[in-house]
SEPADO-23803 format. One record per atom (N, C-alpha, C): residue in three letters; x, y, z. Coordinates in steps of 0.2 Angstrom, whole numbers, padded with zeros to 4 digits, always signed. Example, Ala and Ser with C-alpha at 12.3 -4.5 7.8 and 13.67 -1.06 7.14 Angstrom:
# residues 2
ala+0066-0028+0039;ala+0062-0022+0039;ala+0066-0016+0039;ser+0064-0011+0035;ser+0068-0005+0036;ser+0064+0000+0039;
END
This chain:
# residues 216
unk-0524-0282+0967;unk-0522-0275+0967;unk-0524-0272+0974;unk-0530-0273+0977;unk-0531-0271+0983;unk-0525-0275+0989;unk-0521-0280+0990;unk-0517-0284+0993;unk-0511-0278+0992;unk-0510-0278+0987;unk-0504-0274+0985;unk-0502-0266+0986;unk-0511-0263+0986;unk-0512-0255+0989;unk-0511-0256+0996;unk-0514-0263+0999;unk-0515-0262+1007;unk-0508-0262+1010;unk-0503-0266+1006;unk-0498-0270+1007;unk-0491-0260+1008;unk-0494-0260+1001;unk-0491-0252+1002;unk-0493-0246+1007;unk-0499-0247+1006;unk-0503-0240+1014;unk-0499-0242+1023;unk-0496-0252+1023;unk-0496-0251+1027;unk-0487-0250+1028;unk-0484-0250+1024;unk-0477-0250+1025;unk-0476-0243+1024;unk-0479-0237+1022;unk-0478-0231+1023;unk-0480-0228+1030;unk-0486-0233+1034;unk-0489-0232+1039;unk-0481-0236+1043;unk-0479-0241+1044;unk-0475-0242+1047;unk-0467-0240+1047;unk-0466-0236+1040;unk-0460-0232+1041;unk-0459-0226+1046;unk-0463-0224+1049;unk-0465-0219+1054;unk-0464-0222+1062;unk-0467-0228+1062;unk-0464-0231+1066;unk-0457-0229+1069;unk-0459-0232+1078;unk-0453-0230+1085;unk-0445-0234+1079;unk-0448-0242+1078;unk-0440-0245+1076;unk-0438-0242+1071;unk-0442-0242+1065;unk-0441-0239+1059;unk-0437-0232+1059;unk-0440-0228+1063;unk-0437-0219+1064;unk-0432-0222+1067;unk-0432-0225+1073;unk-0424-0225+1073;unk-0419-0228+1071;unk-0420-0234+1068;unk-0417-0236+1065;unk-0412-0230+1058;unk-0418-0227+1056;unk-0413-0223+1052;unk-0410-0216+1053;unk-0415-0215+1061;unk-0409-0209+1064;unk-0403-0212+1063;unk-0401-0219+1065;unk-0394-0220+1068;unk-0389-0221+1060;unk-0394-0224+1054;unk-0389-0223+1052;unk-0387-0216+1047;unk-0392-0210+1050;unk-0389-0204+1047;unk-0386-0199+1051;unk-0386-0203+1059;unk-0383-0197+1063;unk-0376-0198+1063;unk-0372-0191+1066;unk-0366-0189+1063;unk-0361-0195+1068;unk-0355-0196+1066;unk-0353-0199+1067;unk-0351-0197+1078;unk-0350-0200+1081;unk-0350-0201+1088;unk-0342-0200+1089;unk-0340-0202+1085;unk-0331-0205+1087;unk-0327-0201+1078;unk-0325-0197+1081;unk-0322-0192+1075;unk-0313-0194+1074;unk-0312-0196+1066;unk-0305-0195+1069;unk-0301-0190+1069;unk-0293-0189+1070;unk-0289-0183+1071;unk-0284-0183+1067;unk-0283-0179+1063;unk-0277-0182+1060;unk-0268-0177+1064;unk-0264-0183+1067;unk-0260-0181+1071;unk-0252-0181+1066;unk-0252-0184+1061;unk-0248-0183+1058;unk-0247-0183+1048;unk-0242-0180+1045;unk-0241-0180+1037;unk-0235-0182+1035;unk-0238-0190+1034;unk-0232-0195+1033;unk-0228-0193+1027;unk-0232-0194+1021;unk-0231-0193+1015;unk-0234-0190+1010;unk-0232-0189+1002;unk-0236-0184+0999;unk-0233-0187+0992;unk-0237-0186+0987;unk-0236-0188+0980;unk-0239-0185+0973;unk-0237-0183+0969;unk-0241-0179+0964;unk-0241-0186+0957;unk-0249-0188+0956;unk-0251-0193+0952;unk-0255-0189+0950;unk-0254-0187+0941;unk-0257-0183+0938;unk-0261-0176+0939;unk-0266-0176+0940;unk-0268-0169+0944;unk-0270-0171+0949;unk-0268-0175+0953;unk-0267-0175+0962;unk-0265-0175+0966;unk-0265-0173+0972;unk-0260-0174+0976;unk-0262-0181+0982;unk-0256-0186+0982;unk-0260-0192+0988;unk-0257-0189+0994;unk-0259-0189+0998;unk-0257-0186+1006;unk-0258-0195+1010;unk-0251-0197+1012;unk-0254-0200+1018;unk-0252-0199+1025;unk-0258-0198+1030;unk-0259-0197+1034;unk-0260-0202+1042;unk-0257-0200+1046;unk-0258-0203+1053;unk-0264-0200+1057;unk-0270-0204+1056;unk-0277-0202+1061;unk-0276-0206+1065;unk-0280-0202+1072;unk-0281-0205+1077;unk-0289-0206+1079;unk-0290-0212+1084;unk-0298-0212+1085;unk-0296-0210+1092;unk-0300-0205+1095;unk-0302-0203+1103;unk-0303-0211+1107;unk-0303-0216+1105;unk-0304-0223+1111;unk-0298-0227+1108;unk-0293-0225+1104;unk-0287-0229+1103;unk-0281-0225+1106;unk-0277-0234+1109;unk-0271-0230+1108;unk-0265-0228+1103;unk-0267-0230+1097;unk-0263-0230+1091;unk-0266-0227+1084;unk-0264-0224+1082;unk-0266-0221+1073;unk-0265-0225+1068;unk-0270-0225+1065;unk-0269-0228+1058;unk-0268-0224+1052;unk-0266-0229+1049;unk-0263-0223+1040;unk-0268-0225+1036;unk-0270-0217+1033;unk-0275-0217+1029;unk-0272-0213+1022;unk-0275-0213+1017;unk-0274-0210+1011;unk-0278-0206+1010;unk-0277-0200+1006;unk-0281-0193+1006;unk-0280-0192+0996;unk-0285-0192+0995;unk-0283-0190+0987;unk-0286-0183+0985;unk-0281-0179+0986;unk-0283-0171+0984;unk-0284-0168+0977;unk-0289-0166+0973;unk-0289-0164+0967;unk-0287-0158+0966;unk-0282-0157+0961;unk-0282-0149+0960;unk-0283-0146+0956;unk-0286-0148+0951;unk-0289-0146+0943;unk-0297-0142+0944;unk-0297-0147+0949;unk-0306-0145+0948;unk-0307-0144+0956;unk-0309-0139+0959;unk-0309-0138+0966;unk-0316-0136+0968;unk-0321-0138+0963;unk-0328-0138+0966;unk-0329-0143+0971;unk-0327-0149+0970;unk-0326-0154+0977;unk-0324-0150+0984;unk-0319-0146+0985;unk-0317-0142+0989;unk-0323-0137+0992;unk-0327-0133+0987;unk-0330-0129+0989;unk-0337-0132+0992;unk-0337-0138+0989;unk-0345-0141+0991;unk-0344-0145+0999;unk-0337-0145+1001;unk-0336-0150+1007;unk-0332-0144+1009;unk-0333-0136+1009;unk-0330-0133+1014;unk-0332-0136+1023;unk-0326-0133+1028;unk-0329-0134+1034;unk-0328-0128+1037;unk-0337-0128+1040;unk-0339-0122+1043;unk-0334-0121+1049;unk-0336-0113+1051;unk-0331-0110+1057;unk-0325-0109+1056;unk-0322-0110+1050;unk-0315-0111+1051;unk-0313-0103+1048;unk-0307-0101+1049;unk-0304-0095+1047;unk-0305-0093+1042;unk-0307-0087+1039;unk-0307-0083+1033;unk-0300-0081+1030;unk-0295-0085+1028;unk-0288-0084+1027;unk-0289-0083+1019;unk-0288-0077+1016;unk-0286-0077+1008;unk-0285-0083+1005;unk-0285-0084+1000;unk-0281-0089+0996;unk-0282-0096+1000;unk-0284-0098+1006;unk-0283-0104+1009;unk-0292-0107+1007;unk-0293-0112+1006;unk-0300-0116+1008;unk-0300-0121+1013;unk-0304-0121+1018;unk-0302-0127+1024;unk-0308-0132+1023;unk-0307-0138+1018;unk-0309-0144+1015;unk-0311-0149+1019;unk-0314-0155+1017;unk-0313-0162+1022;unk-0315-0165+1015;unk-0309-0169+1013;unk-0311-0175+1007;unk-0317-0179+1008;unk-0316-0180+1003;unk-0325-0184+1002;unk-0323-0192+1005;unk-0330-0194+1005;unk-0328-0201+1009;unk-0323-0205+1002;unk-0325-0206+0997;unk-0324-0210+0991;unk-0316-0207+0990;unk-0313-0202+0994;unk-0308-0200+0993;unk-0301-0202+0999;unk-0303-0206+1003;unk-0302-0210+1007;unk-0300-0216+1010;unk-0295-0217+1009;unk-0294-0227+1011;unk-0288-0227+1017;unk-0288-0231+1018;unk-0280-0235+1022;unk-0276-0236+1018;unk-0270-0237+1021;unk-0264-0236+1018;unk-0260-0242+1020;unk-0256-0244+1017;unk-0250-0247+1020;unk-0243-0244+1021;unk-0239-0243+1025;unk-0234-0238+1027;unk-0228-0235+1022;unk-0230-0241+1017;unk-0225-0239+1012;unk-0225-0232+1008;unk-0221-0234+1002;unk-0222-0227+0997;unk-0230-0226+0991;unk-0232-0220+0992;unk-0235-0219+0989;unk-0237-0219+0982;unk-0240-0219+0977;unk-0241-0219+0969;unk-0239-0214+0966;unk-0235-0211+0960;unk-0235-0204+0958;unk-0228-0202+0960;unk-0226-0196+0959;unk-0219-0192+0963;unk-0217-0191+0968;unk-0213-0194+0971;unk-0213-0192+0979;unk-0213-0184+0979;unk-0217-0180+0983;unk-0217-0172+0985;unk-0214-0171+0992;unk-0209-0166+0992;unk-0208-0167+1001;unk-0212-0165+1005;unk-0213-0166+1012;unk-0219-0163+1016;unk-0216-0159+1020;unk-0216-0151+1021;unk-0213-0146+1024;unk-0217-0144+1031;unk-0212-0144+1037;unk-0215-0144+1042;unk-0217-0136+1042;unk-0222-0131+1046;unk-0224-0125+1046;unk-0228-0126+1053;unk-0222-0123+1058;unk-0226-0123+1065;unk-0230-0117+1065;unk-0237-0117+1067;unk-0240-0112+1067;unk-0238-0107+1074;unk-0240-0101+1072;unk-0239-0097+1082;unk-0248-0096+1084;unk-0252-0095+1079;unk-0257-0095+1079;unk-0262-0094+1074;unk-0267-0093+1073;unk-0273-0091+1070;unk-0271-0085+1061;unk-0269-0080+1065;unk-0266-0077+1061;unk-0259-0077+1056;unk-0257-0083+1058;unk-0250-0086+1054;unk-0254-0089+1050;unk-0259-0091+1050;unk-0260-0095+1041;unk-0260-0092+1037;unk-0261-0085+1037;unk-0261-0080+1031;unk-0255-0081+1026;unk-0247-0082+1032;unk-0240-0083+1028;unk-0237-0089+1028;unk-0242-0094+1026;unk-0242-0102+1025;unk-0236-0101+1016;unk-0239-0096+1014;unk-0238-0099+1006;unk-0229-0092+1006;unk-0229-0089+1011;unk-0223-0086+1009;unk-0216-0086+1006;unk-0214-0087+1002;unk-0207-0086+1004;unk-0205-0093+0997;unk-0211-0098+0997;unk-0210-0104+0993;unk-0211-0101+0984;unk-0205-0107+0982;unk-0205-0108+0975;unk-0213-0110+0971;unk-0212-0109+0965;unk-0219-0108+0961;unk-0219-0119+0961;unk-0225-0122+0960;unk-0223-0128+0961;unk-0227-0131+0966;unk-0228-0137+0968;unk-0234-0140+0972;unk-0231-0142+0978;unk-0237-0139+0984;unk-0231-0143+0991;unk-0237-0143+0994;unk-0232-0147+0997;unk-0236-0150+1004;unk-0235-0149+1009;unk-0238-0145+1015;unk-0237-0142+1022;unk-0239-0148+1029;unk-0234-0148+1032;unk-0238-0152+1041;unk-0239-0145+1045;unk-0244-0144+1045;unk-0247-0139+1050;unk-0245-0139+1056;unk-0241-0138+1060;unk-0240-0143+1067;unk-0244-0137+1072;unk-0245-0138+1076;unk-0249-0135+1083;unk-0255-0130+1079;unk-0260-0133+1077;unk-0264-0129+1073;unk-0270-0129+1078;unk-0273-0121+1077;unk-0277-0121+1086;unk-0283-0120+1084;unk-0288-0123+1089;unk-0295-0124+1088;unk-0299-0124+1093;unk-0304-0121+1093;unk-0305-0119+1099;unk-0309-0123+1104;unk-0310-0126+1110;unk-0310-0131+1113;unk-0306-0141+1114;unk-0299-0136+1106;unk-0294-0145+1106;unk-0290-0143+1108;unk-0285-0147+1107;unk-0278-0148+1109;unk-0275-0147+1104;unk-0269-0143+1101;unk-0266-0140+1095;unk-0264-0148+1093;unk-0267-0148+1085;unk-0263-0154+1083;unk-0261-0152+1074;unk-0259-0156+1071;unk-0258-0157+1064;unk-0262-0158+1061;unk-0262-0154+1054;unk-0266-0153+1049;unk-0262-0153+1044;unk-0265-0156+1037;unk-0263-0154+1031;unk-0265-0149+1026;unk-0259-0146+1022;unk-0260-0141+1016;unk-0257-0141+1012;unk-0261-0142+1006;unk-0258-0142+0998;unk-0260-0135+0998;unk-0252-0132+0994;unk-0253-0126+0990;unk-0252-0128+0984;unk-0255-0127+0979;unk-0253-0126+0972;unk-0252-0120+0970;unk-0245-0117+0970;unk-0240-0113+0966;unk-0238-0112+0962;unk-0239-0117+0955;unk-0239-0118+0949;unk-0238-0111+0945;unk-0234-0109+0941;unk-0234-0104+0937;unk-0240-0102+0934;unk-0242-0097+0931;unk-0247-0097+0926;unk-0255-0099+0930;unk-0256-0100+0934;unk-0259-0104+0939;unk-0262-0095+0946;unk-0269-0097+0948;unk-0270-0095+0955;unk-0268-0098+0958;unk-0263-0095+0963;unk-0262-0096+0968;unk-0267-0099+0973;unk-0267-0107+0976;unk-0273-0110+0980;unk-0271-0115+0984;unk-0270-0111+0991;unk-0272-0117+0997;unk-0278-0122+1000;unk-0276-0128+1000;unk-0281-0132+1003;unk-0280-0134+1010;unk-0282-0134+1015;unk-0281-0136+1021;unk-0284-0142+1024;unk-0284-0147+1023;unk-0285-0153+1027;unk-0285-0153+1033;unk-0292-0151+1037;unk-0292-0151+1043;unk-0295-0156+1047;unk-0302-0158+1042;unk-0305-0164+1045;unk-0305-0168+1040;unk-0307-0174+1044;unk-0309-0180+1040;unk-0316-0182+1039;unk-0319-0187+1034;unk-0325-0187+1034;unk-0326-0193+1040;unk-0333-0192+1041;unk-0336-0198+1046;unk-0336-0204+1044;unk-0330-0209+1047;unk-0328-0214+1045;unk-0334-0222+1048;unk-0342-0222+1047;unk-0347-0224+1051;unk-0348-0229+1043;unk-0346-0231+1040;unk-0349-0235+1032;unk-0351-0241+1037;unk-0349-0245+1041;unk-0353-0249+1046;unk-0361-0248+1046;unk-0363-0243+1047;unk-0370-0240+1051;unk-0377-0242+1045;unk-0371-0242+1037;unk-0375-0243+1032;unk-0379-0247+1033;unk-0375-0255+1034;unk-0380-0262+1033;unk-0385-0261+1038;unk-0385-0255+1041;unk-0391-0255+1047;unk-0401-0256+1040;unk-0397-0253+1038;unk-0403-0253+1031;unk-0404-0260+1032;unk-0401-0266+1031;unk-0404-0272+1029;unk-0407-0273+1032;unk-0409-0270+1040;unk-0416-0273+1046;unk-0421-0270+1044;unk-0420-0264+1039;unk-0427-0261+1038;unk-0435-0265+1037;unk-0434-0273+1032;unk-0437-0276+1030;unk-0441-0279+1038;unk-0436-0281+1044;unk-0438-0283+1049;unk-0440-0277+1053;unk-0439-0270+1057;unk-0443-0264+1058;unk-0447-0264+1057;unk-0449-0264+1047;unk-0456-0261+1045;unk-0458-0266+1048;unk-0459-0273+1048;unk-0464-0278+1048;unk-0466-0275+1056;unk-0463-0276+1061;unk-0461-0273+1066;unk-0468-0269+1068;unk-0466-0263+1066;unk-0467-0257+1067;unk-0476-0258+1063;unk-0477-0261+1058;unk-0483-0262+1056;unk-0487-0267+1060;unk-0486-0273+1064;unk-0489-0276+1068;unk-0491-0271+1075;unk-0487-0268+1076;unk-0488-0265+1083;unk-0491-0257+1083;unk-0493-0256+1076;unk-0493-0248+1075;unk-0499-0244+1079;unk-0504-0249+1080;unk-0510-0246+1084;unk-0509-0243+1090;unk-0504-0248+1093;unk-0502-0248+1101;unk-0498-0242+1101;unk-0492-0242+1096;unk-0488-0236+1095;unk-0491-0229+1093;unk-0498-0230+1092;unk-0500-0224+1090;unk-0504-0222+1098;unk-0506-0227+1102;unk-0510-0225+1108;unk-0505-0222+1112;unk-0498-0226+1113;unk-0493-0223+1117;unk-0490-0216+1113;unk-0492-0216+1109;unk-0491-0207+1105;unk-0494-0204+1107;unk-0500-0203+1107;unk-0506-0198+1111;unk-0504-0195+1119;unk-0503-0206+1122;unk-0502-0203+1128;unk-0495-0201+1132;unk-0489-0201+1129;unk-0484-0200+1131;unk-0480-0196+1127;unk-0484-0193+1118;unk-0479-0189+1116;unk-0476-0191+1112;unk-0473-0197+1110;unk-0469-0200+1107;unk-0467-0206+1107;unk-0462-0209+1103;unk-0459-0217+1105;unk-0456-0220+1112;
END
């Protein structure tokens, strides 16, 4: 019992630890390399979804890869829980970032579900998203946002699902980000066992050099 208390006092004293903290700074900080989504290949209505496939790009490649977006329509609390801040207060618009589990790679083919056409909508600006949904039949679509502006990028492509549905509110989703694509950083967790030991042998030193320098 006392082996087992010790054994505990001292892996909560070691979780505090220099390798330990950062170890888990790194694997909950935000992703470093964000992707962009440069274009909207295609788009499919499979039961109450929309599938968007997508052309992202990563800022240290020269090539985009094709990803899949699974859009729900039914139930839009997923939307409101993964809104993204700063963006435009546009009526009837929610500007989203799919959840990670809503996310995959694609193969360049066709999609699952209805084919949907993807209508191009060059923006002029900021206040043109208000008349995204103008002028269109009641019924599901799918927009390429082309030059859509943000402040310190470079205008690029965006997606949006309107659902127009009859009998239905009227509701735009805006796909402008992606999630942090870092699922790598997880297995960082499996060195924890090797930190804490770590960080528990050296802790007294690590506590002196805290006094005298402030930190790790």
């Amino acid at each position: 019992m006392k082996r087992l208390l010790g054994a505990a006092i001292l892996s909560a004293l070691a979780t505090t630890g220099c390798l330990t903290g950062g170890l888990m700074e790194e694997v909950h900080a935000p992703s470093r390399h964000v992707r962009t989504i440069v274009s909207v290949i295609r788009a499919a209505v499979d039961g109450d979804r929309v599938i968007l496939q997508l052309g992202a790009q990563w800022p240290d490649r020269a090539y985009a890869e094709i990803i899949e977006a699974e859009i729900p329509l039914d139930d839009l609390e997923w939307a409101t829980k993964n809104a993204v801040e700063g963006r435009p207060q546009v009526p009837g618009l929610i500007f989203a970032r799919p959840t990670k589990r809503a996310v995959s790679r694609s193969s360049p083919g066709p999609l699952k579900g209805t084919p949907i056409e993807v209508e191009p909508f060059d923006l002029k600006g900021r206040e043109h998203l208000a008349t995204v949904g103008d002028g269109l039949a009641p019924g599901i679509h799918v927009l390429s946002l082309d030059n859509f502006p943000e402040p310190g990028r470079r205008p690029h492509t965006v997606a949006a699902v309107l659902d127009l549905r009859e009998g239905r509110e009227p509701t735009g989703i805006v796909i402008a980000d992606l999630p942090d694509a870092r699922t790598h950083r997880q297995f960082l967790v499996l060195l924890l066992p090797v930190t804490v030991a770590i960080d528990a042998v050296t802790f007294p030193i690590q506590m002196v050099l805290g006094v005298l320098i402030g930190g790790c």
